[in-house]
N, C-alpha and C positions, 0 to 999 in steps of 0.2 A: 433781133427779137423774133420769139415765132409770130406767125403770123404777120409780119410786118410786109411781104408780098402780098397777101393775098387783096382781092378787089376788094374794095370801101370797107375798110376793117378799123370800128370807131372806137377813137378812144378809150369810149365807157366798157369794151371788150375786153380791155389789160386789169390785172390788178395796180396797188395804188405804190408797188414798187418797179414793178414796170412802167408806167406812167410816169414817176419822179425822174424815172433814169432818162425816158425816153423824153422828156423835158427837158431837161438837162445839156441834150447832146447834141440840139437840133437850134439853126436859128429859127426862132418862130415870127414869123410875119402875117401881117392879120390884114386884110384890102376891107377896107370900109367905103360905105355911097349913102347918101343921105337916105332914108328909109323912104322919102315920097318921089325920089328918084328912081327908087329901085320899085316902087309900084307903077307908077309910068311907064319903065323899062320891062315888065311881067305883063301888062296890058297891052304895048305896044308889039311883044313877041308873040302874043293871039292864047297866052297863056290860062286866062280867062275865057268862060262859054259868054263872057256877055256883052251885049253889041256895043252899051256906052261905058263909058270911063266910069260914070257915076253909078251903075248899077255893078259892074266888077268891084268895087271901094266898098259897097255893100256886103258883098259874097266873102273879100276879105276880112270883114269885119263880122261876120255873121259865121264865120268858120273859126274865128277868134285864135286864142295861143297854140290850142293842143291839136285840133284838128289844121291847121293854119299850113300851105306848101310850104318849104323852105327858100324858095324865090322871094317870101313876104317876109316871116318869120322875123320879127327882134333881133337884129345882130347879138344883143349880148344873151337871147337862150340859144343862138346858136353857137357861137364863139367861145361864151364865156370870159372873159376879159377879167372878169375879177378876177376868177382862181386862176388864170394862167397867165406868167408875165409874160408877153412877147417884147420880140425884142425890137420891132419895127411896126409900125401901124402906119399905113399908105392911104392914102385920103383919094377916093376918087375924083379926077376933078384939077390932080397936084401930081400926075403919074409921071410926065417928065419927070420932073425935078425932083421928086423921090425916088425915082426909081434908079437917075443917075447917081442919088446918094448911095444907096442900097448897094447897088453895083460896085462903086468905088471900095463901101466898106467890107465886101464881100475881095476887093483885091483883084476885082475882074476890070479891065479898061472902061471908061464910063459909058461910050457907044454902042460898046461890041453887041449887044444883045436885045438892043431896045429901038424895037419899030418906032414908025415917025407917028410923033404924038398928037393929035393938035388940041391938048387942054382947052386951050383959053373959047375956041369955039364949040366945042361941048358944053363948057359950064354956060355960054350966051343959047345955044340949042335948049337946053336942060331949062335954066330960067323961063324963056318963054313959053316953052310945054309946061310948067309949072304953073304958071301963072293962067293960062288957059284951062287947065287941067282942074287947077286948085275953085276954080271959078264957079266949078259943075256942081261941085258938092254944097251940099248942104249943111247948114251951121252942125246942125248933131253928129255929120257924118266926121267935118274937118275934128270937133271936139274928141270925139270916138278914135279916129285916127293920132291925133296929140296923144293922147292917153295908153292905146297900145304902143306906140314908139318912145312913149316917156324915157326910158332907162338909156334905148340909143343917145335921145336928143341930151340925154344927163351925160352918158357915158363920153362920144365923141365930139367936136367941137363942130356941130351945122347949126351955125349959128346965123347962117341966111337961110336955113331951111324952112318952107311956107307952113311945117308941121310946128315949128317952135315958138310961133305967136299966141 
């Protein structure tokens, strides 16, 4: 397809026969993180101008859907999961072990390509920054944050996630 080199050439660039075909011919895989993981992990990389957790939580929220980085952003406006089938969805969290699957059904040896993982002590890392983190905010902010991430917490299954209460 033209264009299929060039730097970050999106999607919404192709028409909607391009697109079907280019759909079509690719496995598509989608990496999902729980949304208040992935704001922790945007905080924690200094991503944010603000000194506490609890005032960055603010700035994402006060920058809402349209103005919003793509580090926060709703997986599903930026993914789109509806209109597009993928054919893998990999759960952060689960990389070993999906990833050996992915691998396998890709026909590659299940090792060959996949650094050493160590899940189980991320998700234990992850929980207690969680649970810390989630602490800070404020009853309106945790609501406000439920409500922007609604569609994820509908869409993929975090279902220990501290947004989904």
């Amino acid at each position: 397809y033209r264009r299929l080199h060039t730097k970050e050439t999106r999607l919404s660039e192709f028409n909607q026969t391009e697109i079907k075909a280019m759909l079509g011919s690719y496995t598509k895989v989608l990496f999902v993180r729980d949304p208040f993981h992935r704001l922790i992990a945007t905080f924690l990389q200094g991503m944010g101008i603000s000194s506490s957790f609890s005032s960055f939580i603010q700035e994402v929220l006060d920058s809402g859907m349209r103005n919003g980085s793509v580090a926060w952003k709703p997986l599903v406006s930026l993914c789109r999961p509806c209109l597009i089938q993928y054919d893998y969805v990999v759960m952060f969290g689960f990389l070993r072990q999906e990833l050996g699957h992915l691998l396998c059904r890709a026909g590659l040896p299940e090792g060959s390509l996949l650094p050493e993982l160590t899940d189980s002590q991320v998700q234990w890392t992850y929980r207690w920054l969680s649970e810390q983190m989630f602490s800070e905010l404020s009853a309106q902010q945790k609501k406000q944050l439920s409500h922007l991430y609604r569609w994820d917490l509908t869409a993929f299954p975090f279902s220990s996630s501290f947004l989904s209460g």
